[in-house]
Phi, psi and omega in degrees: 000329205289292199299337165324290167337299185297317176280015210251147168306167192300307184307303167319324223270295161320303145005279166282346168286331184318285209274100176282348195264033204296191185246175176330305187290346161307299186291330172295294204299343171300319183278340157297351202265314173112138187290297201332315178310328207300321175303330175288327171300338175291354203256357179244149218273095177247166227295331182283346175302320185254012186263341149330308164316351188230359155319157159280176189311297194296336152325287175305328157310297154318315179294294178347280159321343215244297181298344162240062176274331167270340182251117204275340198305282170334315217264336186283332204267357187280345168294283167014315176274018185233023148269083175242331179289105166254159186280168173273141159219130191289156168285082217351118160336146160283328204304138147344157179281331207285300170276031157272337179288306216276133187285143157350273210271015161267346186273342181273344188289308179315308160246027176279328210264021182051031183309121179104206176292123185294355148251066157235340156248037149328304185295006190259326159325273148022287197258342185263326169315297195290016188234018162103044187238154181216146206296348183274319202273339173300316168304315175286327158273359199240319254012022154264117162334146174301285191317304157316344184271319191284335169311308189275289167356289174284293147344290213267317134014264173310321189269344164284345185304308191288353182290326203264008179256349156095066184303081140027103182296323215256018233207301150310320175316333208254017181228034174290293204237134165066011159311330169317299157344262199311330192284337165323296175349272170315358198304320214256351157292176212238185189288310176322291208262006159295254163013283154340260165275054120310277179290022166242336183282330181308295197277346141312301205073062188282110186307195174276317176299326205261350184259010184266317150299303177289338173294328179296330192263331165304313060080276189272350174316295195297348185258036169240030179318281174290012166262150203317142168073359183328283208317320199281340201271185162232124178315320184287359195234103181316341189263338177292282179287356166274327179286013181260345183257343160321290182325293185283343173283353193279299164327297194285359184266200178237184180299149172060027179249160171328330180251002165286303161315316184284327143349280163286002165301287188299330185267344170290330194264336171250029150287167196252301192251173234252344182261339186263267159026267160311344183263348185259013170293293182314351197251004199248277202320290191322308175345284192307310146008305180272303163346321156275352180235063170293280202320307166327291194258353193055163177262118158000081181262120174244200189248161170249131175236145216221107187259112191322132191265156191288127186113321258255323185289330186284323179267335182293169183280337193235162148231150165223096214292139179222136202265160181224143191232150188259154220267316214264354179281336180094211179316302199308303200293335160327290194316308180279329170313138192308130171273323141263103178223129177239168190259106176253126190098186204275341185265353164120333271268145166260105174261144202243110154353299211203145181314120139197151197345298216257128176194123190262131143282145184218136194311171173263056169312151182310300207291324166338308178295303170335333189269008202286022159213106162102012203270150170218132162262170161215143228264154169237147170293318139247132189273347170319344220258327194273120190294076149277198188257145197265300202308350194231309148246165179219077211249105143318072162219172198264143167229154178273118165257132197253137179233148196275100208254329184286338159270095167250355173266111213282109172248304163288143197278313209271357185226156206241153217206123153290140224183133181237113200303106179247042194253003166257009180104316216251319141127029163330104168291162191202166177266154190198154193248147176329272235297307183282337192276318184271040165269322169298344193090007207246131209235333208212146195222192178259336185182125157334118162288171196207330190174143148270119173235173209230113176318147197296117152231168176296229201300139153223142207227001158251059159314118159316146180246166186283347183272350220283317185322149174269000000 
């Protein structure tokens, strides 16, 4: 055992002081090998490797350890895996720095006597919400409103983006007192266009209305892509879309009248750029135009045709309920349609003369409204039906024509008149333009047309024009 011992390397050696009990048979098969041999036997898998395996765990740590003791790489890298535990660290408070010290009743004391700005204890709403508090009771210490709380909220919201967008400091200063109101306004715009009209509202002096009017037309400009004059306003510039919406609301009134000029007043005075500018100039300048050669030439009537944008009944402020009749009842279905419907009580309630089947809501455009008497639509199958210009259009889709029933006397050669056809037997309505009805001798109609609407679609790329009429 001795000479054993002796021959064996510094490692084996180590080895065996671990284990001193080995069993018998380790040492019988060591004296079989032979010393030259013996160093060679390590390049094979030997028998104490595996009597090792059955060590216990602190054993086997120790050989391990004992054995790479010389190599520092192995020996460094192993501390490295017990930085596995990170500590919590909570999420920077919203609250001011100035209140955070402060307790359940200092913070409601804070915001009953309004101490400070309103959005620096805005934020205290919040934090009393996460302490079981509800907007009714918060109201009950504070007297500030349920509406007002989401307001100052929200606000204050809105005023951390632009601070953090690198805002104009003194330019921000100026939504310090009574700002909320305006900065609500902007909440549904992005941090960009926040910014934007931001400084536009600054540089106006814009109320809660008018700053509540630049979010809708900043808001609604791209999907208003395909209306007439689009192309001249610029997206990026807050005074450009609020003057495109001056600008399409003008369009809907009729020619040469007060609220079309006034329209186009207001979109000349907050365009930005020089092409937006210019376009409602051109478009003030034709008025006047036609306006001077009334006398002369008399006026010009034209149908304003119009296509409902999907949603547009829904955002608008007004409405107007219309009874609606099919092209193919004739006469009969004019006639018999409810002649008056009005909205009565605080909800708006829509009452009718008399019952019936059919019924359009439509925004409350000028000649619309004109109609809450004697107004009918009628709905067609094809607009093809219609004196369009045969060389340009041709529109299979159904469209509504609102005819005036208290105006039956065809008097302008330039304006269209519902009518009803008796040259197939059946007495098919149909549109028809002055000029052909007094060639005929036909002195009396069903009704003034007034607007064409064009049904709602996702993209559209054919606006109608005022010439389109044949």
């Amino acid at each position: 055992m001795i000479l054993c011992t002796i021959s064996q390397p510094s490692t084996a050696t180590t080895m065996l002081s671990l284990n001193p009990t080995k069993p018998l048979s380790l040492f019988h098969s060591q004296l079989q090998s032979g010393s030259p041999f013996l160093n060679q036997k390590q390049q094979q898998p030997p028998s104490r490797l595996l009597h090792l395996r059955n060590v216990k765990p602190t054993t086997t740590t120790l050989s391990v350890t004992a054995a790479t003791a010389g190599t520092g790489s192995a020996a460094s890298s192993t501390p490295s895996n017990n930085q596995v535990y990170q500590p919590f660290r909570p999420p920077p408070s919203s609250v001011p720095s100035q209140f955070r010290n402060l307790g359940t009743d200092g913070r409601l004391e804070v915001l009953q006597n309004r101490l400070g700005l309103w959005f620096e204890y805005a934020p205290l709403i919040p934090s009393l919400f996460q302490e079981g508090f509800t907007p009714s009771s918060i109201e009950e210490a504070t007297g500030i409103s349920g509406v007002e709380q989401n307001r100052i909220v929200v606000a204050a919201q809105v005023r951390d983006t632009l601070a953090q967008s690198n805002f104009d400091p003194e330019t921000l200063s100026f939504f310090d007192n009574g700002g909320a109101e305006l900065l609500y306004e902007i909440r549904l715009l992005n941090a960009a266009q926040r910014a934007s009209a931001a400084a536009f509202i600054v540089q106006n002096r814009l109320d809660a209305r008018g700053a509540n009017e630049l979010a809708r037309a900043m808001k609604d400009f791209p999907r208003r892509r395909d209306d007439q004059g689009w192309e001249s306003f610029t997206y990026a510039s807050p005074g450009d879309c609020l003057s495109f919406m001056y600008f399409r609301q003008s369009r809907e009134h009729r020619d040469l009248s007060d609220q079309r000029k006034s329209a186009l007043e207001r979109a000349l005075e907050v365009a930005e750029t020089e092409n937006a500018k210019r376009r409602v100039l051109d478009e003030l300048e034709a008025k006047s135009d036609q306006g001077e050669g009334k006398g002369e030439l008399g006026v010009r009537i034209k149908v304003p045709v119009v296509r409902l944008k999907i949603g547009e009944v829904a955002e608008a402020t007004s409405v107007v309920v219309l009874p609606v009749c099919e092209a193919g009842e004739g006469e009969r279905g004019v006639l018999e349609a409810p002649g008056e419907c009005r909205s009565e009580g605080e909800f708006g309630v829509v009452v009718a003369e008399k019952g019936w089947r059919r019924w359009v809501a439509l925004p409350g455009w000028e000649p619309v409204v004109g109609l809450a008497k004697g107004g009918v639509a009628v709905a067609f199958g094809d607009a093809r039906v219609l004196p369009w210009k045969v060389n340009r259009w041709y529109k299979e889709e159904s469209i509504l024509v609102l005819a005036d029933r208290e105006k039956k006397e065809v008097e302008a050669e330039d304006g269209f008149y519902l009518v009803a056809s008796v040259a197939d037997g059946h007495g098919v309505l149909k549109v028809e333009r002055g000029s052909a009805l007094k060639e005929l001798g036909v002195k009396q109609c069903l009704g003034n047309v007034v607007l064409v609407v064009r049904p709602p679609k996702e993209k559209t790329d054919d606006q109608l024009q005022d010439d389109d009429w044949e």
